[in-house]
N, C-alpha and C positions, 0 to 999 in steps of 0.2 A: 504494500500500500504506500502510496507516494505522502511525500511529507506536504504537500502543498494543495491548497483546495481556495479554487477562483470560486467568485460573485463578482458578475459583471466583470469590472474593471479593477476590482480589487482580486488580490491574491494572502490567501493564510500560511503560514507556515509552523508549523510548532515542535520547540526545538526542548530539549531534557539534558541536564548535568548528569552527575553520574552516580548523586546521591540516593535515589530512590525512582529509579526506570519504572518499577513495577506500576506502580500510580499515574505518570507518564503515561509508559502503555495502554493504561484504562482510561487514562481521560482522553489522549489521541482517538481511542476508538470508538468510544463515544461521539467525535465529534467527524467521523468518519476520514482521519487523516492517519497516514502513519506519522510516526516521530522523525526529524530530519539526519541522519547518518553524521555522524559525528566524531571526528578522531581525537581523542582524548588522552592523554599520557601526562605519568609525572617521571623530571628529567630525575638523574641520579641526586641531587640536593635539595629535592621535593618539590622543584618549580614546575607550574602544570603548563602543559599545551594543548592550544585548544586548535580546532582546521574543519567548520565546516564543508561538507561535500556535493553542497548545493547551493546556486546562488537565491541568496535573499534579497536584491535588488529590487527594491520598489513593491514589498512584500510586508503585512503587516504580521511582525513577528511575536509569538509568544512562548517565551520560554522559563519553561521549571526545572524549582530546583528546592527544594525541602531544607533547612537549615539544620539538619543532624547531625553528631559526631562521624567524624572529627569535624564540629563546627566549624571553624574558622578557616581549613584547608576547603570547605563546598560554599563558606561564600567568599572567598577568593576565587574559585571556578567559575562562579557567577556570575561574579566582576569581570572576569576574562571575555568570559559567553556573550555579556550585552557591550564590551568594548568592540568586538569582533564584529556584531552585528550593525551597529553606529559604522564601523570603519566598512562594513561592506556594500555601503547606502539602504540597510532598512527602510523602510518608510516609519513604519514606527515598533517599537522596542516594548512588550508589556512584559512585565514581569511577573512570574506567580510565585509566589512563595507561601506555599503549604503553611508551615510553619515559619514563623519573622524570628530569625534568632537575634538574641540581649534583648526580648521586649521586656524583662525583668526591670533593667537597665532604663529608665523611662523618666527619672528625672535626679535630683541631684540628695543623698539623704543627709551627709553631711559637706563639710568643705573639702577641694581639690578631689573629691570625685568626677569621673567623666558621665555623660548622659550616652551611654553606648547606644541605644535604640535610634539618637536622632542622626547619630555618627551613620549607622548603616543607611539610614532612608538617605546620607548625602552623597556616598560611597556610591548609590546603586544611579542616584540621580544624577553624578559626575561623570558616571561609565555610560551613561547613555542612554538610561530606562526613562521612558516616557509617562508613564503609567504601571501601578501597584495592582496587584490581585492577590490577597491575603484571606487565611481564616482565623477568624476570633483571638484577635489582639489580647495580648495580656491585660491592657488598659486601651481604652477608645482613643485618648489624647496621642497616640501615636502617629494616627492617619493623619493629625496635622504637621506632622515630622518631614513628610513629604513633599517636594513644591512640585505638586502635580495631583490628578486625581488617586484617589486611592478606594480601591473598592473590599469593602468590608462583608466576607460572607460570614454565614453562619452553621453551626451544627447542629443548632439546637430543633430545628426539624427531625433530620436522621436518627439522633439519639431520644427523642422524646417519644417520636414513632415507634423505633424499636420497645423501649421500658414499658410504654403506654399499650403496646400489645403483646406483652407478656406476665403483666402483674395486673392482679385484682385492683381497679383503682381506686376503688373504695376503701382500700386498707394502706392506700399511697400514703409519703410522707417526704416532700421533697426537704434535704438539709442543708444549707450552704456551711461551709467545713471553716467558715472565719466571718469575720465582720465585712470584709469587704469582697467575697463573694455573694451577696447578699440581694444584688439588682441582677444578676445571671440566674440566682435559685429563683426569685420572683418569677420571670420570664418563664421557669419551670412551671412554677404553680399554675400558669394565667394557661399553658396549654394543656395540663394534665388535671385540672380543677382539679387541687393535693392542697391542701396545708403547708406551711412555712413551719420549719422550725434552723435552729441556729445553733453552732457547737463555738462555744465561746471561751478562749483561752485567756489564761490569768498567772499570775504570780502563784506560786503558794508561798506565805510569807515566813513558811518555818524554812525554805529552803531558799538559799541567796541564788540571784541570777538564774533560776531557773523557769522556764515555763512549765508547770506539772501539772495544772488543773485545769482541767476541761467541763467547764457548765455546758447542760444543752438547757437553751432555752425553747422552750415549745415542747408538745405531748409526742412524744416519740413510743408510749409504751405498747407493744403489742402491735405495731406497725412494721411497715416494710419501709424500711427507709430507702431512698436514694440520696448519696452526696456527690456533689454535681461541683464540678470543679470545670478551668481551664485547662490545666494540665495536670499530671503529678510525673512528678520527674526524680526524687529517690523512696518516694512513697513513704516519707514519714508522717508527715501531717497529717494525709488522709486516712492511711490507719492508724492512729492517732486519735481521730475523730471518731472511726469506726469502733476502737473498743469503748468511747463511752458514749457513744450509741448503746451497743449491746448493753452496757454497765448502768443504764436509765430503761431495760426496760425491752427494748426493740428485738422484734420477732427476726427480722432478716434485713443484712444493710446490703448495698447493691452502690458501686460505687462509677459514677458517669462524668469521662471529661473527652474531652478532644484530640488533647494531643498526649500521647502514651511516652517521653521522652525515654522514661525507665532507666534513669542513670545507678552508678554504682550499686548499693545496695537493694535497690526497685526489687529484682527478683526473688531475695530471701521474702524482702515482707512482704510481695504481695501473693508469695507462697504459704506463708506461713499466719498468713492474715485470716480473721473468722469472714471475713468480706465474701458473699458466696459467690458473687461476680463482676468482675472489672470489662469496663465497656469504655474503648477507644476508637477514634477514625482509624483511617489510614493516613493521615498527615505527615506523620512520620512512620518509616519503617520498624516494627518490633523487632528491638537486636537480639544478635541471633543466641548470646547468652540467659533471655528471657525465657523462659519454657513453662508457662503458667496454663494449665488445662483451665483452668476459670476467667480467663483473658478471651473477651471478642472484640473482633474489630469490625468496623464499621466502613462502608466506602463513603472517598467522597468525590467519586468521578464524577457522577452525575451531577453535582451540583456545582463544582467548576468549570463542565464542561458549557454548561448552561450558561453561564455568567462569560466563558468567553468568547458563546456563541453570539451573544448579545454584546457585545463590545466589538466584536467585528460587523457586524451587523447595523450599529449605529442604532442599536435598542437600546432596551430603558433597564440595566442592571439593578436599580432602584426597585423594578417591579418583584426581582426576590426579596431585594428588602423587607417590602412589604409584605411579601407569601410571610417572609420568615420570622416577623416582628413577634 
């Protein structure tokens, strides 16, 4: 299947790094294109090269690339990919990124720290990207990071679908896992009509510098909870949350975010966790040291492919917004 697919006078091309093809291939096919042929290599002192095999002259380009480990080596390939496509007269450069890595990194918490999140939106906007396509920013104020549009999907469709057709929702109990997941679990409730409850950390004041106590506020006893995060990336927090869930009460926690990072220790606890199931997109690749039978992942070809069939198209990407509100 060829990497290139006309409308009228325009032409598409969509082009993938080397962090996570599999996603790629599903959303190329989706959109009925193949992905564009790509020679990729790193030299012997870990410099990469990039040569694509197709011209992209006058072609509006879009290319992915998921911000995984080794983070910083796939968005340097990135930065490669849309210098390559700028210098080959693209017509125009979108960028998808799955996953926006340092969105942690979002503003400043003390002094002479860097704000890394707006570092990359200027990284990507120097190399020559036109235009953002991202899922569920760690914080909203990011997409003003960018000087250009930036489009904001969502997952909270796919994973609400999934939970909401498989649990009794009358015994639902959506939880946001801190204070400031708190407008994402809302959005839960509003499509799962669930209850709000909240797991709230604190000092314990017998023990210095630590955080060890977990309030849930809201009725969680005898319910199925879900905790509905944007990511979990060494899985402490969230189980964390989940045993004092169980510990107030709660029949079965079920634990729902986006992007499944899974760094260092992810895999003992989310092994060893009472959680009886973890529910991730595909945003990121599940590494391959993960091996968790209670781990599902979720796609989200379909709904990027959508948003950049509407972008090429000169439709209205806003109208998912609105599906997805």
């Amino acid at each position: 299947m060829t990497g290139i697919k006309t409308t009228g006078q325009k032409k598409m091309m969509f082009f993938s790094g080397r962090a996570h093809p599999s996603l790629a291939e599903e959303v190329a096919g989706q959109l009925g294109v193949g992905v564009v042929p790509t020679k990729a290599f790193d030299f012997a002192n870990g410099e990469i090269y990039v040569r694509f095999q197709e011209s992209a002259r006058g072609a509006d380009c879009f290319l992915m690339q998921s911000h995984t480990a080794p983070i910083n080596k796939w968005i340097m390939e990135q930065l490669i990919m849309v210098d390559a496509l700028k210098r080959a007269s693209a017509r125009s450069i979108t960028v998808i990124v799955p996953f926006y890595g340092y969105a942690r990194q979002d503003k400043k918490h003390r002094g002479r720290e860097p704000i890394s999140a707006r570092l990359i939106a200027d990284l990507l906007k120097t190399a020559g990207a036109d235009r953002i396509l991202t899922i569920d920013l760690h914080t909203d104020q990011i997409q003003g990071f960018f000087d250009g549009p930036v489009d904001h999907l969502f997952a909270l469709p796919v994973l609400t679908d999934y939970v909401g057709g498989k649990v009794d929702r009358s015994k639902l109990t959506v939880v946001s896992p801190d204070a400031g997941r708190v407008r994402v679990a809302d959005r839960w409730c509003d499509r799962l009509g669930a209850p709000l409850a909240i797991v709230h950390k604190r000092r314990d004041p017998d023990v210095a510098n630590q955080v060890t106590v977990h309030e849930v506020v809201g009725d969680v006893r005898g319910r199925v909870c879900v905790l509905v995060d944007d990511m979990v990336d060494t899985g402490g927090t969230i189980c964390a949350a989940a045993d004092a869930l169980y510990a107030n009460g709660a029949e079965d926690v079920i634990v729902a975010a986006t992007h499944g990072v899974l760094s260092g220790p992810a895999a003992d606890r989310l092994k060893n966790s009472r959680v009886s199931e973890f529910i991730f997109t595909d945003t990121l690749p599940t590494p391959s040291e993960v091996d968790v039978d209670k781990i599902t992942v979720l796609s989200m070809a379909p709904t990027i492919a959508r948003a950049v069939r509407e972008v090429f198209e000169d439709g209205s990407v806003t109208s998912l917004f609105d599906e997805q509100a």
